[in-house]
N, C-alpha and C positions, 0 to 999 in steps of 0.2 A: 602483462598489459591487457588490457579488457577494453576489446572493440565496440564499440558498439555502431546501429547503424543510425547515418545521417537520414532522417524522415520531413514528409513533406507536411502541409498543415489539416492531412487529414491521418495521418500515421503510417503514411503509406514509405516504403523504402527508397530512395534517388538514385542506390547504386554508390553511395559511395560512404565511408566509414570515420569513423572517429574514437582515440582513444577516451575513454571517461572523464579522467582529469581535464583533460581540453576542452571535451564536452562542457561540463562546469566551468571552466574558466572563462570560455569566451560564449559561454549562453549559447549552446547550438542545439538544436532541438533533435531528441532523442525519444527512444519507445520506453516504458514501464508499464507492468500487470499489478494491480494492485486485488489481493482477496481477502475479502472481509468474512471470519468465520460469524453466525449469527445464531443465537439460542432464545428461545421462550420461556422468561421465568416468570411468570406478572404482568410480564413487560419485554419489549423486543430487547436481549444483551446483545454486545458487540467484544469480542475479545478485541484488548488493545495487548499490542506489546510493547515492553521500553527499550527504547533502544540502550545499547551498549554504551557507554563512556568513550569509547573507543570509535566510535562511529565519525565519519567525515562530514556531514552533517546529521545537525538538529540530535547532539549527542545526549544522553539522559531521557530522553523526552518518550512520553506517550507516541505510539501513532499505530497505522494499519495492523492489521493481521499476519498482513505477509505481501511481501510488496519488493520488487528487485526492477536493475535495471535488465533489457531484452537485450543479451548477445546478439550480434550480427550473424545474421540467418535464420535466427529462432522467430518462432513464431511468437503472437500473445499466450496461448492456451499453454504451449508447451513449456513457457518460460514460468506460468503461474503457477502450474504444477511441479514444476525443478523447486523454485522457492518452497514452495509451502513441504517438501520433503525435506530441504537443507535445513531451512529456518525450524520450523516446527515436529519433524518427526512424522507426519501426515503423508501417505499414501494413496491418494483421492485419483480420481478417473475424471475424466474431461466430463463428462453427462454431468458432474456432481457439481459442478461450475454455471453460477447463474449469471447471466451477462447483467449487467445496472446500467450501463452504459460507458460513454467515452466523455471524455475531457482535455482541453490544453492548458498548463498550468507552467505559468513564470514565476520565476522567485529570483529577486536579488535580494542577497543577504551577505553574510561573512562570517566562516569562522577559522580561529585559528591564526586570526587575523589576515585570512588571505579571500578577495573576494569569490562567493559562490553565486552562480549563476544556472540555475535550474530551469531546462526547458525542454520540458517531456509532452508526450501524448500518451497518454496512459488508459486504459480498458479496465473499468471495476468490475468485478467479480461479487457475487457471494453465496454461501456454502452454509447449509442450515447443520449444526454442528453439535452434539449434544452431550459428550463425555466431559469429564472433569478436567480438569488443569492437570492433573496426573499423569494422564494419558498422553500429553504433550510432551515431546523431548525439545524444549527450544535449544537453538547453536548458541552457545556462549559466547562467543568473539561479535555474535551478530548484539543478543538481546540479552539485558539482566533481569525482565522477568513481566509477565503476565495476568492480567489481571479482565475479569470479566465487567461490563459498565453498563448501566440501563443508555439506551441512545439518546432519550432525551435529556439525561444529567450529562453525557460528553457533548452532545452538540451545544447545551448550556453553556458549559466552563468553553468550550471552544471559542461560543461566541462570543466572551465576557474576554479571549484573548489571553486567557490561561496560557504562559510560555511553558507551562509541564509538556504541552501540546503541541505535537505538529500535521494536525490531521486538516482538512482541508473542507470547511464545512458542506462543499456542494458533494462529498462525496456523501455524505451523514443524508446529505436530504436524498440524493439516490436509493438508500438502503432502504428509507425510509417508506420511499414510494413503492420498494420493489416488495417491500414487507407487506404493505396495503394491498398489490395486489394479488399476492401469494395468502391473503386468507388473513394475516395477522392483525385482528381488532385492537390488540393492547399494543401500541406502540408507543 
């Protein structure tokens, strides 16, 4: 069973917890870290991963880098850092983490036929990344696979409502800005 904690509407913790499932079922607002690795090829890339078949939601689908719900206790940093070792093989240091900013994000949908109700406060991340796909060890039960994307072709099909897709386009405009003022002309 995986706690997680009950948050107020700035992310902050209330003292009191909830299991995941519940979480989602009755729409209670929870923490996520969401890190976005980013490379310079031309153009700004964004590693997407797909998710698993097996995922409880938005299964098959493109989305983040690496992104988890925050255990009860856990902080953001420490929870983005766990992630990006489970999911991806990556051993990264808190300095290597760039803040993009914060967001509140709702979602009702269903799968499974059972309804899902998504209601996090999540902290973007991003991580200027520059080895190969190789280098990567993704978790199998998590993700079926990897792939690198210019940001302006995913924030595109994103915005055109691509269901490949489960990425959140104010995050894409975050990267976007954070890209602009870390130096990157080609974005």
């Amino acid at each position: 069973m995986e706690l997680l904690d009950i948050v107020d509407e700035y992310g902050e913790p209330t003292g009191q917890t909830v299991e995941r499932s519940r979480a989602h079922l009755e729409g209670i607002r929870h923490r996520t870290s969401h890190v976005w690795l980013l490379r310079r090829r031309g153009g700004l890339e964004l590693l997407l991963q797909k998710r698993s078949e097996d995922k409880d939601s938005f299964p098959g689908c493109y989305d983040i880098s690496s992104a988890g719900h925050i255990p009860a206790g856990e902080d953001f940093i420490s929870s983005a850092l766990r992630e990006l070792s489970e999911e991806l093989g990556l051993a990264l240091t808190a300095e290597m983490l760039n803040y993009c900013g914060s967001k509140s994000l709702f979602t009702r949908t269903e799968f499974y036929g059972r309804p899902f109700l998504d209601n996090q406060f999540t902290k973007v991340y991003a991580v200027w990344y520059e080895p190969e796909l190789g280098a990567l060890r993704p978790q199998p039960e998590e993700i079926s696979g990897l792939r690198w994307m210019r940001l302006d072709e995913c924030r595109e099909l994103v915005l055109r409502g691509d269901r490949r897709f489960c990425v959140d386009p104010d995050e894409l405009c975050m990267l976007e800005r954070f890209a602009r003022k870390e130096g990157s002309e080609n974005v």
